[in-house]
C-alpha positions, 0 to 999 in steps of 0.5 A: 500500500502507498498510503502509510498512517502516521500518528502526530497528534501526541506530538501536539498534545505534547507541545500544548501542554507547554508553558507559551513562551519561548521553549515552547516555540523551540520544542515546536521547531525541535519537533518539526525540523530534521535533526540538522535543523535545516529541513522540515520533517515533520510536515503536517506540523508546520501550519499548526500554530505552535502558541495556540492557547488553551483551546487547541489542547483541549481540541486535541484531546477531544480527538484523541479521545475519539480515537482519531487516529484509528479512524483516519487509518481506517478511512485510508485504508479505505479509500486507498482500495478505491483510488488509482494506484499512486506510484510513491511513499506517502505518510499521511497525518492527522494535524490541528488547525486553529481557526478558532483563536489563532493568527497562525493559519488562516483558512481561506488561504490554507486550506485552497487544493491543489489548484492553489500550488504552483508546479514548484511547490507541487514538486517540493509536496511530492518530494516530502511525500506527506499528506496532511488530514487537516482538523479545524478547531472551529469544527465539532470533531466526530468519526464522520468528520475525520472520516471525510477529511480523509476521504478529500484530502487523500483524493486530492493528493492522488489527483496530483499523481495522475491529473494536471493541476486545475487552472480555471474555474471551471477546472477546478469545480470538477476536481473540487466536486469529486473530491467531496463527491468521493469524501462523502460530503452532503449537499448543504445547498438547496436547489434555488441557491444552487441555480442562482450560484451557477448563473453568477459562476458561469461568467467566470469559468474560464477566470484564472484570477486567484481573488476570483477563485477563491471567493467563487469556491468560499462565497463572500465571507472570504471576500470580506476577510481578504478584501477581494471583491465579492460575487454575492454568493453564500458560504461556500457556494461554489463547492456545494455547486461543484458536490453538486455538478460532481454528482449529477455527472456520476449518476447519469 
């Protein structure tokens, strides 16, 4: 099997249980650096934020307790009989995202796929061969939820080994609506909302604009939280438009 299941999370337990000072950054950096300090190891570690407060410990803690871990290697194993062989060594994560109380990772821009890579930061992703299962501490934690972040991350990450990065959005709503096809996502759009989001996207299918991109996947309250024009579309609207093409297209 590709897919190898690296447990983290008490890496994270660990470094929260710190006093938030100084020694706390460098246990952090200590962790995530090679041995030499000039790589990273660690890789799923670097976008959690190593001076989250109180809450981010808690946050882990409920995980653990979930058994999360057992439940992100069971959704790879899973997903791994499912997916188009990949011919590489991956190690695949759970890691914690603070989006909650913390300036560390911001979401809009953290968690964009594969579109948002250039082709060099898409080699040095292979080169590390490390697939990170983002947890966000904004969002309630259950087996179905890991489950899902599994299921998408891990699709995403095979897209890369087989498919051309998506440029337009046009591209990228089909690679967008099959990696949440395949993680089992539940369309939160109704039909009208739906219709109305597909007329306002269809001048921009062909848009290559990153502002534009982006606001068009996570609606306006992207636009507001970067300053990018808005579109006058809901939370997310573009993503549940692009669940929604997804699974018209594989059940015709």
């Amino acid at each position: 099997m590709p897919w190898q299941y690296v447990p983290l999370l008490h890496h994270l337990e660990e470094l929260y249980r710190k006093p938030r000072d100084p020694t706390r950054f460098r246990a952090y950096l200590a962790k995530v650096l090679n041995a030499q300090g000039d790589d990273v190891e660690l890789v799923p570690l670097i976008a959690a934020n190593p001076m989250a407060k109180e809450h981010a410990l808690a946050y882990v803690q409920e995980l653990l307790a979930l058994q999360a871990e057992a439940l992100a290697q069971s959704a790879m194993e899973e997903a791994a009989q499912q997916l188009p062989a990949v011919q590489a060594q991956l190690k695949v994560s759970l890691t914690v995202l603070d989006d909650a109380r913390g300036g560390w990772t911001h979401r809009y821009t953290t968690q964009k796929g594969l579109w948002g890579l250039s082709e060099r930061e898409l080699a040095l992703a292979h080169r590390y061969g490390w697939v990170s299962i983002p947890c966000w501490t904004s969002e309630k934690p259950s087996p179905e939820y890991i489950r899902q972040q599994t299921r998408l991350h891990l699709y995403q990450a095979a897209w890369s080994y087989h498919q051309a990065i998506p440029k337009t959005l046009r591209e990228i709503l089909v690679y967008e609506g099959q990696a949440l096809r395949f993680a089992g996502a539940v369309q939160w759009l109704d039909d009208e909302e739906l219709a109305y989001t597909r007329a306002v996207l269809e001048p921009h299918l062909d848009s290559t604009h990153y502002p534009t991109l982006l606001v068009a996947l996570e609606g306006d309250p992207a636009a507001q939280a970067l300053g990018y024009p808005p579109l006058g579309l809901s939370p997310k609207a573009g993503l549940a438009l692009a669940l929604a093409e997804a699974t018209t297209h594989n059940s015709s």
